[in-house]
C-alpha positions in Angstrom: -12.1 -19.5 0.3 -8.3 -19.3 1.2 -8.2 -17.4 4.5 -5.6 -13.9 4.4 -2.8 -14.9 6.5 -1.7 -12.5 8.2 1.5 -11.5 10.3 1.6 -8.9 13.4 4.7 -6.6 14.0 4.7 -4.2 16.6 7.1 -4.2 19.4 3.8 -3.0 22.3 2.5 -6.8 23.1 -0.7 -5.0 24.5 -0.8 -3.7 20.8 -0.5 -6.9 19.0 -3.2 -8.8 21.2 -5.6 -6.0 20.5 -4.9 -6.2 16.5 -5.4 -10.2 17.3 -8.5 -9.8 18.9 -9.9 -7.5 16.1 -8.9 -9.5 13.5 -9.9 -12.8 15.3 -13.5 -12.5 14.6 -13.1 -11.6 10.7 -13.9 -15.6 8.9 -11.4 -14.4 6.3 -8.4 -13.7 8.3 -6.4 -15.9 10.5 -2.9 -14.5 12.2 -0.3 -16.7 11.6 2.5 -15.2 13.4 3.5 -12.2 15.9 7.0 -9.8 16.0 8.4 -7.3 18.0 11.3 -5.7 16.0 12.2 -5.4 12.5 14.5 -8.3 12.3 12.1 -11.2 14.1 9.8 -9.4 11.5 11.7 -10.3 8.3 12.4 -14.2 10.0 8.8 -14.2 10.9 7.9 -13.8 7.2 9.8 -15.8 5.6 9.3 -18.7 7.7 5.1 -18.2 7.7 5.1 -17.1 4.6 1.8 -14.3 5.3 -0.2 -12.7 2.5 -0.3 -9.3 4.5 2.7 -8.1 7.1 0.8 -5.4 9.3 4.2 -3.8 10.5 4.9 -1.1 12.7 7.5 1.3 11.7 8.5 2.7 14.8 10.4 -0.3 16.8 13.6 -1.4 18.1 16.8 -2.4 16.1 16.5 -1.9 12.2 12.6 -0.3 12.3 9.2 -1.0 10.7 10.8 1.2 6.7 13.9 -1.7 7.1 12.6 -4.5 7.6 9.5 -3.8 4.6 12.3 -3.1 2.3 14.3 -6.2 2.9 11.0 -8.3 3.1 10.4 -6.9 -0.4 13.6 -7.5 -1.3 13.3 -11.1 -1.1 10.1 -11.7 -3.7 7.5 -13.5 -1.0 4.4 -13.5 -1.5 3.8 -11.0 1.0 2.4 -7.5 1.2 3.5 -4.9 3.9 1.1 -2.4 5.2 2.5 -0.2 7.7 1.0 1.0 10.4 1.7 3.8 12.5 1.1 6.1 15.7 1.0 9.0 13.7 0.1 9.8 10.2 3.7 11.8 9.6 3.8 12.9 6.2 7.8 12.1 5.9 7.1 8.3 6.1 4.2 7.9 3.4 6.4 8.2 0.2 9.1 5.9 1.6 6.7 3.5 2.8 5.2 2.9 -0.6 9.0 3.4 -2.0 10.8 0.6 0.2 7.9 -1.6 -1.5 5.0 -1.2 1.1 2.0 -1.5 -0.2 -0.1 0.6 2.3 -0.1 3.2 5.1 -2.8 3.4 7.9 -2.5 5.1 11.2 -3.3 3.1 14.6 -6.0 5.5 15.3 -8.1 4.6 12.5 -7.2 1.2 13.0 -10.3 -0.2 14.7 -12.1 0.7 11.9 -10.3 0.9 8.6 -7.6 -2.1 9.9 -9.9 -4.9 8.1 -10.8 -3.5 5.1 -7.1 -2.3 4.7 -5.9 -5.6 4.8 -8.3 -7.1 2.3 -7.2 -4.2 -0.2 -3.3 -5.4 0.2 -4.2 -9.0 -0.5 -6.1 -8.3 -3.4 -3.2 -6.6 -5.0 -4.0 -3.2 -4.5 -2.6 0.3 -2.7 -4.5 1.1 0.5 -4.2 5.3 1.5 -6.7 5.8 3.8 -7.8 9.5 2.8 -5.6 11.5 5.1 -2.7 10.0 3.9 -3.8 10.4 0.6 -4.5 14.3 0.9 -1.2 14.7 2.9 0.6 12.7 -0.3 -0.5 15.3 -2.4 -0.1 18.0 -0.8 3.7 17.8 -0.1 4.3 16.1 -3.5 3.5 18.5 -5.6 6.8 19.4 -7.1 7.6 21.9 -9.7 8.3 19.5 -13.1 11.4 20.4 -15.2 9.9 21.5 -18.6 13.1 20.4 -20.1 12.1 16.5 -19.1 10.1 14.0 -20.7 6.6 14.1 -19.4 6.1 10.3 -18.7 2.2 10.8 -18.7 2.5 11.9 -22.8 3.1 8.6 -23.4 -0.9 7.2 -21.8 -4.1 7.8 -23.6 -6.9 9.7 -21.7 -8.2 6.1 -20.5 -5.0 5.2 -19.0 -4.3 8.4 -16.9 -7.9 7.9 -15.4 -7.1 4.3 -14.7 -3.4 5.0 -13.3 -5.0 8.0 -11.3 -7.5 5.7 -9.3 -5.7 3.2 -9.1 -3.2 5.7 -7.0 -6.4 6.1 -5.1 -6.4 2.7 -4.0 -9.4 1.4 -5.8 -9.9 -2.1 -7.0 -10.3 -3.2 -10.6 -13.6 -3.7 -10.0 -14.7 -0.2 -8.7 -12.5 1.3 -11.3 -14.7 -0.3 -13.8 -18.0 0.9 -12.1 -16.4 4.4 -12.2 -15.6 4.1 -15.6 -18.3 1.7 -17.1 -16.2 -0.8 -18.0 -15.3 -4.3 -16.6 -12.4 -5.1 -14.0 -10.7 -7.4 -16.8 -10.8 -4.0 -19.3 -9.1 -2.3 -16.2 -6.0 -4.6 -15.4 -5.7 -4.8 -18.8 -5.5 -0.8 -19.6 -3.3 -1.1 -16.4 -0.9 -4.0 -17.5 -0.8 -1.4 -20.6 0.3 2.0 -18.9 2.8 0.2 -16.8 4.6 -1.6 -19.8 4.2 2.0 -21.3 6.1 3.5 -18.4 8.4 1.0 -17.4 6.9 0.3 -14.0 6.5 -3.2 -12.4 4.8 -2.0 -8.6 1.8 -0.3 -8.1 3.9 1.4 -5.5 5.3 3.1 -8.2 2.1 4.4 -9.3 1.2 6.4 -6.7 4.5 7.8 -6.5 4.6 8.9 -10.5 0.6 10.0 -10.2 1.9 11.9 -7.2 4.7 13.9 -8.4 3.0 14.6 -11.8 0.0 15.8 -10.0 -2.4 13.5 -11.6 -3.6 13.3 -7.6 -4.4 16.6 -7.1 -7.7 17.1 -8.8 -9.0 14.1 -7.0 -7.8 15.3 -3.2 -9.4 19.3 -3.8 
């Protein structure tokens, strides 16, 4: 099995070693680079090319928000998952909105850091659960009765599938939730996006979000 490569940012050395050494003993990972601001960060992934950028948004010169969205902007193969000092709530949409494709706070890191990375890899959202409930808490915005209501246009299937996979759950355990199979999933996904006009799954967890498709799930 292809190792995760993955790619360090975080302008505390102390900090990065520490990420190293957790990530050092996982057989599945292997760190293939290491940055300190937000510009060595976008050189640093282009030239490794990683799978996963775990990037710090709080750093010197253009920050951890800049340097995911011009990282996304240039189509690697790389997912950003930003990580943080403290889970504040004004970061999360923009994260996922300058193309991140994960938020997770350094004090959880020690134990959610691993698992968070595998979820990015795989192609799917990571929201660990505070981040989640804090999401949809300052999200829920009044809609405009006048306006379209995108989710008119999904079947009952599809809003379930779009709503957990805003959650951050693999095709797989979507399918165990729903009895059927992870193929059935992305394809009821592939669906509801071509539906919607959507091409990230960023942009998911932002429409599930501010049409409060969330809210029942984070009670």
């Amino acid at each position: 099995m292809t190792a995760i490569r993955v790619l360090l940012v975080d302008d505390h050395a102390v900090m990065r070693a520490g990420l190293r050494a957790l990530l050092s003993s996982e057989p599945d990972m292997a760190v293939v680079g290491e940055a300190g601001t937000g510009e060595e960060a976008v050189e640093a992934a282009e030239r490794h090319r990683p799978h996963v950028v775990v990037m710090d948004l709080s750093m010197p010169g253009i920050g951890g928000l800049a340097a995911t969205r011009q990282i996304a902007a240039k189509g690697l193969p790389t997912r950003v998952l930003a990580l943080t000092l403290h889970g504040e709530s004004e970061f999360l949409l923009p994260v996922l909105e300058a193309g991140g494709a994960g938020y997770i706070t350094k004090s959880s890191a020690d134990t959610d850091l691993v698992e968070a990375i595998r979820v990015v890899a795989r192609g799917d959202v990571y929201l660990d659960p505070g981040a989640a409930r804090v999401l949809v808490k300052n999200y829920r915005e009044p809609k405009d009765a006048g306006r379209e209501q995108p989710l008119a246009r999904l079947s009952a299937r599809e809003r379930e599938v779009l709503a957990l996979t805003a959650e951050g759950f693999s095709s797989a355990e979507i399918g165990v939730r729903l009895g059927i199979s992870g193929k059935t999933v992305e394809t009821y996904r592939e669906r509801l996006m071509e539906k919607l006009g959507l091409h990230h799954r960023s942009e998911l967890v932002r429409l599930a979000l501010n049409e409060g498709l969330l809210a029942a799930h984070a009670a």
